[in-house]
C-alpha positions in Angstrom: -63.1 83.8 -26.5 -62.2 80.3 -27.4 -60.8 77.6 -25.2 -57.3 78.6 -26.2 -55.8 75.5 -24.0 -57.4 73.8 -26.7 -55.3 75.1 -29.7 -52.4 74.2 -28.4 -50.5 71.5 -30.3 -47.2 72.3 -30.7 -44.5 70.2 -29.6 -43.4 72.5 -27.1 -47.3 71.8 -25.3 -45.8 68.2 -24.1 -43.1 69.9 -21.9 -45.0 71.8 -19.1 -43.2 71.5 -15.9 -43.9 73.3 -12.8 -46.7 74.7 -14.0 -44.6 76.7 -16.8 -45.9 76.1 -20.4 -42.6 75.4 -22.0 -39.0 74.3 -21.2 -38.5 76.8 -18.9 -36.7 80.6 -18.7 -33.2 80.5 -19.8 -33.2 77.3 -21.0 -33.0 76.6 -25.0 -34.6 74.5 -27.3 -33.7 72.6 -30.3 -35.7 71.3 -33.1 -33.6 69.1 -35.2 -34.1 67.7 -38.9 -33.0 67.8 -42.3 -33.5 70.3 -44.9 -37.2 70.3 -46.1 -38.9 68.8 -43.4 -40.2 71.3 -41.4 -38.3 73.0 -38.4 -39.6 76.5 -39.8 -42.8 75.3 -39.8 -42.5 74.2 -36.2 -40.7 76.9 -35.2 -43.6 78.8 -35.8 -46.2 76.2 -34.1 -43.7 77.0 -30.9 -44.3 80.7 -31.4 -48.3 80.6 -31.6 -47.9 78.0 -28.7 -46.4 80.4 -26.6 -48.9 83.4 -27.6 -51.8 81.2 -26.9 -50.4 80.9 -23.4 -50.2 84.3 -23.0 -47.0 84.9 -23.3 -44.4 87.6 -25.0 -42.9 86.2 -28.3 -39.6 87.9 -29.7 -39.2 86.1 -33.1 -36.2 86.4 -35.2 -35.5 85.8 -38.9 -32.2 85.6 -40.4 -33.5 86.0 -44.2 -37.3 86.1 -44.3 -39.8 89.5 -44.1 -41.4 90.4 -41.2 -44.4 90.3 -43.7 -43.8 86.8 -44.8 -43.1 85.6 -41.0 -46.9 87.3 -40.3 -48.1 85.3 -43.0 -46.8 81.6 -41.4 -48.4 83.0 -38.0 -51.6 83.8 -39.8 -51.6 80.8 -41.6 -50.8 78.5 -38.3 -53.4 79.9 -36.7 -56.0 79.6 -39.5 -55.1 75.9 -39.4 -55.7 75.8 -35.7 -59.2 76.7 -35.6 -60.4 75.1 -38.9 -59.6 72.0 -37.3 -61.6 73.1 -34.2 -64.1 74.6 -36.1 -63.7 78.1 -35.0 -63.1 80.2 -37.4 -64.9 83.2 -35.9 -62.5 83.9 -33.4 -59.8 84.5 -35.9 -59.7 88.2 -35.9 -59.8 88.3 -32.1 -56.6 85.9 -31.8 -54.7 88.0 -34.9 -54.8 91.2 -32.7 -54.1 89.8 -29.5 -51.1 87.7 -31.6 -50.0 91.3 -33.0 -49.7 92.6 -29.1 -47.7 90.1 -27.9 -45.9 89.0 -30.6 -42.6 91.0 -32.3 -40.9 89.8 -35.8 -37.3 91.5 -36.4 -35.5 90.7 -39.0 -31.3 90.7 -40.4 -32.8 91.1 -44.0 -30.3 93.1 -45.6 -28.1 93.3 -41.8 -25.3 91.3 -40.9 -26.2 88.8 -37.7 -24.7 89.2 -34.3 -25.4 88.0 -31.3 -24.5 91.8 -29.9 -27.3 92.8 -32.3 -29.8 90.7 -30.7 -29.1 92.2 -27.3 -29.3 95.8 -28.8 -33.0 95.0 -30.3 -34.0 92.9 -27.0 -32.8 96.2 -25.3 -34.3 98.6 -27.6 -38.1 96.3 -26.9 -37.6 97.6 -23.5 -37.2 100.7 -23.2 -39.1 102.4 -26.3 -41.9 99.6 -26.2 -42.0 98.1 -22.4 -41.6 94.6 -24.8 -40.1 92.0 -22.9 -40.4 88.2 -24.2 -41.3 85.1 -22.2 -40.1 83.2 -25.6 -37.5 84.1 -28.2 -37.3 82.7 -31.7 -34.5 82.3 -33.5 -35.0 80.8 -37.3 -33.1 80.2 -40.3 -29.9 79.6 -38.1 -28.1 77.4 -40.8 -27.5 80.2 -42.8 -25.0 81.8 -40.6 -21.9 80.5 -38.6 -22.6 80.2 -35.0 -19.7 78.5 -32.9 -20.9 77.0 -29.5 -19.2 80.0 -28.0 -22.3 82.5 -29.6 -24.9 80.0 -29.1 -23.7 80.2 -24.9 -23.8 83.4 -25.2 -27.5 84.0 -27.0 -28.9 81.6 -24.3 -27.1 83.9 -21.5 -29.0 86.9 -23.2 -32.7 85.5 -23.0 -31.6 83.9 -19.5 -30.8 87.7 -18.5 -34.7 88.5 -19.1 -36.5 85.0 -18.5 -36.8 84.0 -21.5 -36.5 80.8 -23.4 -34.7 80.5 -26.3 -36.1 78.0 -29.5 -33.4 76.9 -32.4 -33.4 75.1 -35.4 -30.5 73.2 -36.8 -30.3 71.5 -39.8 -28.6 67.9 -40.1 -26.9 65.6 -42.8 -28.1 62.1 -44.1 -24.6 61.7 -44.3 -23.1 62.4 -40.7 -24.5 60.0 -38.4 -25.1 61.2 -34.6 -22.0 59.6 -32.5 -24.1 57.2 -29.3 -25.0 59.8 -26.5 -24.5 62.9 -28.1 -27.2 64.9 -30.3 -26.2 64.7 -34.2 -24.0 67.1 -36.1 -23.4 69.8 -36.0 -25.2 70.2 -32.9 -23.1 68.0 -30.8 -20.6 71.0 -31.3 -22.9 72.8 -28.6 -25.1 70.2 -27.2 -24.1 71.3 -23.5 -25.9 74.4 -24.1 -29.0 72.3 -24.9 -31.6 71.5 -22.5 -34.2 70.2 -24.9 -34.1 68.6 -28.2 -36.6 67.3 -30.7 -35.7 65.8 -33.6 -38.2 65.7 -37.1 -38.3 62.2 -38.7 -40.1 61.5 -41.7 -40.9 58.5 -42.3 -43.8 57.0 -44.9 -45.3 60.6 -45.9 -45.4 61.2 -42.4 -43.3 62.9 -39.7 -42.5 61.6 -35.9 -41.3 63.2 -33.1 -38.1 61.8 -31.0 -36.9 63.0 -28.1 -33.0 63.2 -28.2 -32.0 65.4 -25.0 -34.2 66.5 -22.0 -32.5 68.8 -19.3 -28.7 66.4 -18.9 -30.1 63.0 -20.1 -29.0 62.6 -23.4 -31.8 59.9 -25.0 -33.3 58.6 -28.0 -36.8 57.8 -27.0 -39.6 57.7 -29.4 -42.9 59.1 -28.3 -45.0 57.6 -30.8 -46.4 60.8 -32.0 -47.0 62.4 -35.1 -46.9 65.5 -36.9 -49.6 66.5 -39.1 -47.3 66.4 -42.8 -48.9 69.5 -43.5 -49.1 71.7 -40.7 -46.3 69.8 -38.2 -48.4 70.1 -35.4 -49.3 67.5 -32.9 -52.3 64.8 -34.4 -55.8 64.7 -32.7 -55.9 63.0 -29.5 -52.2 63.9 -28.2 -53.3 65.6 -24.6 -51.7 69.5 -24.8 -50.3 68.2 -21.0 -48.3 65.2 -20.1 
């Protein structure tokens, strides 16, 4: 098998801390941008991120299939090893992606946080599933008040698990100093790490906005691949 360390170029691979590939259990992420410039896409590079570690992925769609979320994993991690040359391990990584990995979706279902807990429950017991990362995309579409984003952070804290968001922000609402931008200064305290998506030239950067209780604005000087919004050659998968 591959060198899977390798792979790894999400955002999410420049926060290992105590020897823990990610933020950390119970602690939630945000990815923040405006509409059209990728925080699906990353989303997603978190997710393969996490199942190249080895880890448990619970990912959740608001409005898209579970065949169409397969089909952004697929397509991820097709990108991944084209650009290492290594191609031939692709079938071997789909399968072991399709073991750890679980897509539900509120197609068609009315979204509630009680709902989550049901199917987190439900992985349990019938399937002995339990995720070391949860997914939660398409957020903007429903209307979650600080109160239910607490509480869907409580719920992967119960089981160890981290918790990655997207939220989508405005050209036209400008972040106040020291807080993250709106809307998601409504429940920034619940937020332990933030990235925000800025495009700039045909190209996207990555800025830090919140890690842990510091609230900063500091620019790593990294890019995204525009295409794929994964980390450029030559950023190290470890700080």
């Amino acid at each position: 098998m591959t060198d899977l360390i390798s792979l790894r170029r999400s955002p999410r691979a420049l926060l290992e801390r105590d020897g823990h590939p990610g933020p950390g259990p119970g602690k939630l992420g945000l990815v923040l941008a405006r509409a059209g410039v990728g925080k699906t896409a990353v989303l997603t590079g978190i997710g393969v991120d996490a199942l190249l570690s080895g880890q448990k992925v619970l990912h959740i769609s608001i409005e898209r299939t579970i065949d169409k979320v397969r089909e952004w994993y697929d397509e991820k991690l097709v990108e991944m090893l084209k650009h290492h040359k290594k191609l031939e391990h692709l079938s071997a990584l789909q399968l072991a992606m399709e073991r750890n990995r679980h897509i539900h979706t509120f197609v068609g279902q009315s979204f509630s946080v009680d709902r989550i807990r049901q199917t987190i429950g439900l992985l349990g017991d019938a399937m002995e599933f339990v995720p070391a990362v949860i997914i939660l995309d398409r957020t903007e579409y429903t209307e979650l008040d600080p109160s239910s984003i607490a509480e869907l952070k409580a719920v992967a804290a119960e089981i160890g698990a981290e918790l990655w968001m997207a939220c989508r922000t405005h050209r036209h609402e400008p972040p106040i100093p020291g807080h993250l931008p709106p809307p998601a200064d409504l429940f920034e305290d619940s937020v332990d790490v933030a990235f925000s998506l800025v495009p700039h030239d045909a190209k996207v950067r990555l800025q830090v906005l919140k890690d842990n209780d510091e609230m900063i604005e500091k620019h790593l000087n990294i890019q995204l691949d525009p295409q794929t919004l994964m980390l450029v050659t030559g950023v190290a998968a470890k700080r």
